[in-house]
Structures are given as structure tokens and as C-alpha cells.
C-alpha positions in Angstrom: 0.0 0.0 0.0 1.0 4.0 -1.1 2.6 6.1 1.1 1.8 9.3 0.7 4.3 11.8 1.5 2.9 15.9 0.7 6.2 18.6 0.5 3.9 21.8 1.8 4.0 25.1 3.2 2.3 28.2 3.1 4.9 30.3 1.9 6.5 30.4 -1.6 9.2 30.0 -3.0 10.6 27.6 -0.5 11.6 24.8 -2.7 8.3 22.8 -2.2 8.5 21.7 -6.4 12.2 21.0 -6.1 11.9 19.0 -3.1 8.9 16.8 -4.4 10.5 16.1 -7.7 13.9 15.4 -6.7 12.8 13.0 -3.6 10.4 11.1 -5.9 12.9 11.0 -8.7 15.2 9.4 -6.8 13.1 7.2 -4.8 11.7 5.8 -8.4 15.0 5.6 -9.0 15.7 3.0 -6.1 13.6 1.0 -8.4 10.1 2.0 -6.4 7.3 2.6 -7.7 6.3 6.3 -7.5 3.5 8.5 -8.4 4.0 12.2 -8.3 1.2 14.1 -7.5 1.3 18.2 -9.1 -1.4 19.3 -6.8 -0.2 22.8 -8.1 -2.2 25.0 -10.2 0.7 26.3 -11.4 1.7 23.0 -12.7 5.7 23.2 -12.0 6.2 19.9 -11.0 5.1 18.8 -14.4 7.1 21.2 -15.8 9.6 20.0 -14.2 9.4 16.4 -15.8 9.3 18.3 -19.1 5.2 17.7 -18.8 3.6 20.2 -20.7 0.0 20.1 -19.3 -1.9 22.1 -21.9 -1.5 19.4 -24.1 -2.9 16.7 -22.3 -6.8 15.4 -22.8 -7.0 15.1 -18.7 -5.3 16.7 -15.5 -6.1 17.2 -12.2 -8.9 19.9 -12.7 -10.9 17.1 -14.5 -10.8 15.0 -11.2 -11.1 17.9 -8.5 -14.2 19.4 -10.8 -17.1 18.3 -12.8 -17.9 19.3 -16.4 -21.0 21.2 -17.9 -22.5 17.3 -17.7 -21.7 17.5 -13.6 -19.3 14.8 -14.2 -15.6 13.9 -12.9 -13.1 11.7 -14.5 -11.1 8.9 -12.1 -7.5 9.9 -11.4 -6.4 7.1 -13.4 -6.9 9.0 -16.7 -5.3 12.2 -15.2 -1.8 10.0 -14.8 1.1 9.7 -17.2 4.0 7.6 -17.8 7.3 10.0 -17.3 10.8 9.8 -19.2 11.6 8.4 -15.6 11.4 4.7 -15.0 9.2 3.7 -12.0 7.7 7.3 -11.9 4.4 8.7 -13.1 3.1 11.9 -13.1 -0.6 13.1 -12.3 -0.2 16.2 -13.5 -1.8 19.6 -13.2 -3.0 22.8 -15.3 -3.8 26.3 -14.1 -7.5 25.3 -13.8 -7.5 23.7 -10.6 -7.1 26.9 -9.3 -10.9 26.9 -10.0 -11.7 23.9 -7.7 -11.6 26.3 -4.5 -14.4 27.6 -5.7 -16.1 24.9 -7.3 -15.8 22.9 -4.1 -16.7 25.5 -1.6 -20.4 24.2 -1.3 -19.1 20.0 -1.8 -20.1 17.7 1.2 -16.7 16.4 2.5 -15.0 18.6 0.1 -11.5 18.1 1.8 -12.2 14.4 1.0 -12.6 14.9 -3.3 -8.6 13.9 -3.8 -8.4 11.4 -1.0 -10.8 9.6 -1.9 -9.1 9.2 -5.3 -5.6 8.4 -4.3 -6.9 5.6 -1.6 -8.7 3.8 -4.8 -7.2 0.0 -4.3 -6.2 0.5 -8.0 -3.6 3.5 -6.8 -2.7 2.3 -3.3 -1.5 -1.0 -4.8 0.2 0.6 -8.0 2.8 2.7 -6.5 4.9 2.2 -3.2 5.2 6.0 -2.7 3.5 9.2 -3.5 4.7 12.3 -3.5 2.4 15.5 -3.7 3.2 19.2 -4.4 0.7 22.0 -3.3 0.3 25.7 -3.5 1.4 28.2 -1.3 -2.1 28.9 0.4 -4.4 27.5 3.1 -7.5 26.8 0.9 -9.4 24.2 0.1 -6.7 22.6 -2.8 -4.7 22.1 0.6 -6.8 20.6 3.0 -7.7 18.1 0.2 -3.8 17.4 0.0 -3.3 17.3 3.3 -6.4 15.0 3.8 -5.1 12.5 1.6 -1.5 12.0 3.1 0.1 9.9 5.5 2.7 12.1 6.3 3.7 15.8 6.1 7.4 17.0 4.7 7.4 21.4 5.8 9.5 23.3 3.0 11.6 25.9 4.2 14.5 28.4 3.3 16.9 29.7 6.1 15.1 33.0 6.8 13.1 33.9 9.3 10.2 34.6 7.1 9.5 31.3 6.0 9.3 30.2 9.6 5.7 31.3 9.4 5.0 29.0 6.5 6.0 26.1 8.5 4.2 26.6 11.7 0.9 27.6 9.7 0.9 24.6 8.4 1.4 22.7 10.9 -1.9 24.0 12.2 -3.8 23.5 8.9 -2.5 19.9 9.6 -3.6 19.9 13.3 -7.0 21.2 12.3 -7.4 18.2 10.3 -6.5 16.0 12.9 -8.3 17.5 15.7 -11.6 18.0 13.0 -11.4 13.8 12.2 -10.5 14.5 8.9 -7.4 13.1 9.3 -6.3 11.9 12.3 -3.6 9.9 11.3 -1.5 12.2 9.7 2.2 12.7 11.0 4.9 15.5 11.0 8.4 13.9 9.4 10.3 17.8 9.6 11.4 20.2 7.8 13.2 20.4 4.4 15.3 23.7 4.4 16.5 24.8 1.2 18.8 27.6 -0.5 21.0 28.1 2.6 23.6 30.6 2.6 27.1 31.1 5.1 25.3 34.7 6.3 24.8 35.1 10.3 21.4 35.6 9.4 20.7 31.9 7.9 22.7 30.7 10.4 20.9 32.0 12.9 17.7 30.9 11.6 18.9 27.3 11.1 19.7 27.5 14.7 15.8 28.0 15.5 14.8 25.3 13.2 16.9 22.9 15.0 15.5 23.8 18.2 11.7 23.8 16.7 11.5 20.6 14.3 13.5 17.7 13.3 15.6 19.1 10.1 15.1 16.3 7.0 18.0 17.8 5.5 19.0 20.9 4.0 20.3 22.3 0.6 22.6 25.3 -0.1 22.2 27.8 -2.7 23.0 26.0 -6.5 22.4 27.3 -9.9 22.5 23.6 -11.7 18.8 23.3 -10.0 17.8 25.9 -11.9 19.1 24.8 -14.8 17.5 21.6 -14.5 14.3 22.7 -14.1 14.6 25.0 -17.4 15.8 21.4 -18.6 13.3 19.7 -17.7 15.1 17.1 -15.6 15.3 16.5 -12.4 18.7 17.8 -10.6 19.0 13.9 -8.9 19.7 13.5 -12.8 20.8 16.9 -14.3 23.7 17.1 -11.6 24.1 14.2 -9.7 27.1 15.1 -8.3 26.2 18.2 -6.7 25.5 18.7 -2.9 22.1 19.4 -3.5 21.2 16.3 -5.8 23.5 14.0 -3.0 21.2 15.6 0.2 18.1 14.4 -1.8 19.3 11.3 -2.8 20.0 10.7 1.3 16.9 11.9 2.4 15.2 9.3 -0.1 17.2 6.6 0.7 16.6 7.3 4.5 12.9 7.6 3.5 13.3 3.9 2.4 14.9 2.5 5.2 12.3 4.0 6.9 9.7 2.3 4.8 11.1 -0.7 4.5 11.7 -1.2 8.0 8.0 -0.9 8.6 8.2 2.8 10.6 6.7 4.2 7.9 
């Protein structure tokens, strides 16, 4: 059965794409089976498979919201094969932007994307999903957070994505406390583009004291050049600090997993 792992926060530009991609790239390429979930609107993890959404007959919209005929299509048709082995893509389009609102009035509307992802045919496909969100507490995350068993927090070293963190860590107590989803866990935090200034420094120093750091990557441009690419940097640059931290955090991800604590 799936795990499903969700790379959130409320704040952007913390590395929440870069994260999700390169963990589930190189957990796929462990020879697991991996779905990635671009629960995006902006679509960038698909992007960053070289995915380009426009072009494809179904996406995520298609299962979040129903048609002029009030009718939704199973995530199975919204899922692609990648240039990956072992990893699949259910990719997104800036329309599901449009399911806050068609949801808003939904009975168990944080439920619409769990309820897809816990289908036998998906639990039993893949050994791990990974799912990217938006930078917002809306209703796009509450379904992502309701349909995961556990929570990665995305963070640079600055104390202004501190907030992003600890917001979502309510938006995931909420849906503990609310029944939604109880069983949800808290793995850490992911800190990304850290720099040798007193001031990240300093910041990873609260971190420490607040969470259990994951990892954390410094500052590289070959991750930008790998998304422009389109290809993750686990294979772009897999010599690089950043591509070896993810590669760790994935294989310690499968320890975990295959050791039954996950």
C-alpha cells in the first residue's frame, strides 16, 4: 500500500517543487514505484518532468471538478508515464485553481482527492506518492493534506518562511483534531537555498530547536538549470551537494519504509 508523503508550506518560494521532484525522482529511481502528485495550479512539477499540461486530454482539474454534464473523471486518466522509470506523473493545469471555488459548497470537500488516491487500484500501484501544493491554506490544501500519510514542511533559512511552517502545521492539526485526518504525521522540515550569512545561520539555529531538520540544501544554480531542462537535478547534476542531500533523504525515507516505521 502508497505512502503518501505531501512537500507543503504556506509560503513560496521555499523549494516545495524542487523538493517533491527530486525526492520522488530518486526514490523511483531505487527501483520504487512512484506517483508524483502536481497538486499545483501552477503546474511546476510537471514542468519539471518536461510535462507540458496544456497538451494533455485530462489533469487534475478534471478529477477535483465536474464538467458542464456535472461529471468527474477517475484519477487514473489524469496519470502519465514520465521519461523516468518507476515514476508517473498526475499532472496539473492552471485550472485547478478553480476547484476552491467549485468545491466551496461540496459535502466532504476536503475528501474529493483522497478519496481518489486511496482507490485499491492506486494504493496497490505505486509504493510511494509524493504530492506538491500551493502556497495557500485553501481548500486545494486541506484536500492534499487529507489525503497523506505524512507531512514534509518546506523551508528556506530565513526567518520569514518560519511562518509558512508553523501555519501549516496548524492547517495539519486542524485536520487531525476535526477527524478529517487523524492519522497524519509531522516527518520535519526540508530547508532549502542556505547561505554562510549570520542571518541563515541564525535561523537554522531555530529550526533545530523547533523541528527535526530532513536535510537541507545550499544555494546552486544547476537546480535551476535543471528545471529549465526539464530534468530533475537527482539526474541533471548528480554530483552536486544538493542532488547527494536528496538522494539521502530518499534513501533514508526507504529505510524508513522498509523497515515498517513508515
Amino acid at each position: 500500500m502508497a505512502k503518501v508523503i505531501v512537500c507543503a508550506s504556506t509560503k513560496g518560494g521555499v523549494s516545495k517543487t524542487t523538493t517533491t521532484v527530486n525526492l520522488a525522482t530518486a526514490v523511483a529511481e531505487r527501483g520504487y514505484r512512484v506517483l508524483l502528485v502536481d497538486f499545483d495550479p501552477q503546474g511546476h512539477s510537471s514542468l519539471a518532468l518536461n510535462v507540458i499540461t496544456r497538451d494533455l486530454p485530462h489533469t487534475l482539474s478534471d478529477v477535483m471538478m465536474p464538467d458542464d454534464k456535472g461529471e468527474t473523471v477517475p484519477i487514473e486518466k489524469a496519470i502519465y508515464k514520465t521519461t523516468i522509470e518507476n515514476l508517473h506523473l498526475a499532472a496539473s493545469y492552471l485550472t485547478l485553481t478553480l476547484a476552491n471555488m467549485a468545491l466551496s459548497g461540496k459535502v466532504a470537500r476536503e475528501r474529493v482527492l483522497a478519496k481518489e488516491l486511496r482507490k485499491p487500484a492506486i494504493e496497490n500501484q505505486y509504493d510511494f506518492i509524493f504530492m506538491d501544493t500551493n502556497p495557500a491554506t485553501d481548500i486545494l490544501l486541506m484536500n492534499a493534506l487529507a489525503a497523506s500519510d505524512y507531512l514534509i514542511g518546506c523551508s528556506k533559512s530565513e526567518f520569514s518562511s518560519l511562518d509558512g511552517v508553523e501555519m501549516m502545521l496548524d492547517q495539519m492539526q486542524l485536520l487531525k483534531d476535526s477527524g478529517i485526518n487523524p492519522e497524519i504525521k509531522f516527518l520535519g522540515v526540508m530547508v532549502s537555498q542556505k547561505r554562510e550569512t549570520k542571518h541563515d545561520i541564525d535561523t537554522m539555529e531555530t529550526l533545530k530547536k523547533r523541528y527535526n531538520i530532513l536535510g537541507c540544501t545550499t544555494l546552486n544554480t544547476k537546480v535551476n538549470e535543471a528545471f529549465r531542462e526539464g530534468t530533475p537535478a537527482v539526474i541533471y547534476a548528480p554530483k552536486t551537494t544538493v542532488s547527494k542531500e536528496y538522494k539521502r533523504i530518499a534513501d533514508e525515507l526507504i529505510q524508513r519504509f522498509e523497515s515498517g516505521e513508515l
